[in-house]
C-alpha positions in Angstrom: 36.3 -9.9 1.0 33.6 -11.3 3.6 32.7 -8.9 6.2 34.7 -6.0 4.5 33.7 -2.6 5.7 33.1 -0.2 2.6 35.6 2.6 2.9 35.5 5.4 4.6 36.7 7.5 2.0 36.6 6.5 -1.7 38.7 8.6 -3.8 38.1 6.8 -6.8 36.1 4.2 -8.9 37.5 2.6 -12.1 36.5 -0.4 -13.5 37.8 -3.1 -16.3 36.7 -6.4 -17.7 37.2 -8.3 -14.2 35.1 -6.2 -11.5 35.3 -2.7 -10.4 38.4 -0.7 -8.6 37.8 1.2 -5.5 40.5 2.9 -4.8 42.8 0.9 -6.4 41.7 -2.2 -4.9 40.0 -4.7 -7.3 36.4 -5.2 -5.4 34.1 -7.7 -6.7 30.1 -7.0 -6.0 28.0 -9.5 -4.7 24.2 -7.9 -5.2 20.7 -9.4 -3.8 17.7 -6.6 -4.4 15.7 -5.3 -2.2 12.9 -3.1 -3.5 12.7 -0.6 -0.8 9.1 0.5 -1.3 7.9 -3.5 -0.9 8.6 -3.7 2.6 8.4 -1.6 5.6 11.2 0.8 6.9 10.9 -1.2 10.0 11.6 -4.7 8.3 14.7 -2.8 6.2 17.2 -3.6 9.4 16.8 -7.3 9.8 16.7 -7.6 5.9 19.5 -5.7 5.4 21.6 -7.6 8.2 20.4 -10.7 6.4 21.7 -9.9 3.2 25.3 -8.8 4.6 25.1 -12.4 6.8 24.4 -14.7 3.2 27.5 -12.9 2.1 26.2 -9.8 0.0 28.2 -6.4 -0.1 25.5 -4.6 -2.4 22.0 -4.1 -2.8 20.3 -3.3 -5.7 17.5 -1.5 -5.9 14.3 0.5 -8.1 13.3 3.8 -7.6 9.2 3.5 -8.4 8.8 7.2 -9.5 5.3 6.5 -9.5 5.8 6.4 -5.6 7.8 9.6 -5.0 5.8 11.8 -7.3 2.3 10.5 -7.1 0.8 13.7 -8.1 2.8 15.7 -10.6 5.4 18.5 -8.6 4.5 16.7 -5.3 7.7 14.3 -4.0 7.6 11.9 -1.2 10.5 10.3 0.5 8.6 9.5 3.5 7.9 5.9 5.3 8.3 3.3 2.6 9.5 5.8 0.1 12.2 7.0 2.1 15.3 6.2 0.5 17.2 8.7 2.3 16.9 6.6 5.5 17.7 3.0 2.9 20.4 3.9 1.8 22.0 5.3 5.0 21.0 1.8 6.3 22.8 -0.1 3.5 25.7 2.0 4.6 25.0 1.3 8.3 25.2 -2.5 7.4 28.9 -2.1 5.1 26.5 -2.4 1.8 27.0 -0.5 -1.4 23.8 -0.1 -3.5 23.0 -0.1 -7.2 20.4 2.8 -7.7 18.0 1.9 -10.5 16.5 4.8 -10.9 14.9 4.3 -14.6 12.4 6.5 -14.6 11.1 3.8 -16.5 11.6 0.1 -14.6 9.7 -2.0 -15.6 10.2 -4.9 -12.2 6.4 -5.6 -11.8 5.3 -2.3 -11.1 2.1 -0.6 -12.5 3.3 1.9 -15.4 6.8 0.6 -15.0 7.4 2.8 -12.1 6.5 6.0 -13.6 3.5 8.4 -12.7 -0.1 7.2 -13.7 -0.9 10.9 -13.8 1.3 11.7 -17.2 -0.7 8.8 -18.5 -3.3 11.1 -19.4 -1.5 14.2 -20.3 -2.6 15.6 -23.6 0.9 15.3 -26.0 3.2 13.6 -23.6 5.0 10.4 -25.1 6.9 8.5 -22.8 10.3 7.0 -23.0 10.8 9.5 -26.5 12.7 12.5 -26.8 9.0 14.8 -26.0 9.1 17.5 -24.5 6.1 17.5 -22.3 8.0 13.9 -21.1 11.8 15.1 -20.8 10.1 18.3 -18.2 8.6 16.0 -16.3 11.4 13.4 -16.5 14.0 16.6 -15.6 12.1 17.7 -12.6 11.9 14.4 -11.2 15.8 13.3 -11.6 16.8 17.0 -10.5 14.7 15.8 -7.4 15.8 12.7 -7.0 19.5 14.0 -7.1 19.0 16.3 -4.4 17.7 13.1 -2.4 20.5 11.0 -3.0 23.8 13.0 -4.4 25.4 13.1 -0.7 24.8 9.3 -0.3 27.3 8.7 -3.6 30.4 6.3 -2.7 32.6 9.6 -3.7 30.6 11.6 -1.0 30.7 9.0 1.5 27.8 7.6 0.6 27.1 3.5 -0.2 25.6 4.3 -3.8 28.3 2.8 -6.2 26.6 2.2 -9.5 23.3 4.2 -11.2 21.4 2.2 -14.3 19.1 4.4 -15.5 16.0 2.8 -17.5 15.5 -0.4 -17.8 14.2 -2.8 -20.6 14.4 0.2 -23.2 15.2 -2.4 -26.1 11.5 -2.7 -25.8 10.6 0.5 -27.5 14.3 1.3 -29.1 13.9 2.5 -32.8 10.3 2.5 -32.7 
């Protein structure tokens, strides 16, 4: 419904072939993307009221690894990288969020999001089941989880759906 505040307490999520079910309440989601790290944490208000005003209730939105983790063990969720402080503004504005947090995304980004520095590491493979690649991979999800697992809808939080990778038909079955 327009102007429908998220609730307070969402106890749970189901889903079927119609739309999603939160808490037992069939919810239709109306997403627009916003790529957090595109913009300023200062433009992120007006955007975000924007979106809720043309009739949104979610936001969608990449996770640029690449940004976070721009030299390997070495995270930062500060200034435009700080999706902490996005995602309690989506909240803040009544938005849930789509978290697309690949680590591969593809969306215009250099590397498709992921690190430039594993790019040169000696026997890593990306997007394949190699080892060098699933460390790295690990330590950044376990990372990005601590960021973000209080902000889940089932916490509280606005984050309602997670797609990880994106585009992976490209290099399926090679």
């Amino acid at each position: 419904a327009e102007g429908a505040a998220l609730p307070a307490k969402v106890q749970t999520v189901k889903y079927d072939d119609r739309s999603l079910i939160i808490n037992g309440k069939r919810t239709l989601l109306i997403s627009g993307a916003i790529h957090y790290p595109r913009s300023t944490p200062d433009m992120w208000p007006g955007m975000l009221k924007e979106s809720k005003a043309a009739g949104l209730n979610c936001i969608e939105t990449y996770v640029f690894w690449e940004g976070h983790e721009r030299a390997e063990g070495k995270f930062d969720f500060s200034e435009r990288f700080d999706l902490p402080r996005f995602l309690d503004l989506c909240k803040q504005n009544d938005l849930y969020v789509i978290l697309r947090v690949g680590p591969y995304v593809c969306a215009e980004w250099n590397y498709g999001g992921m690190p430039w520095w594993m790019a040169g590491r000696p026997g890593l493979v990306t997007r394949t089941w190699n080892k060098p690649y699933m460390e790295a991979m690990e330590r950044w999800v376990m990372e990005l989880g601590r960021q973000v697992a209080d902000r889940q809808i089932t916490h509280g939080g606005p984050i309602i759906l997670v797609q990880m990778e994106n585009e992976y038909n490209i290099v399926a079955g090679r």
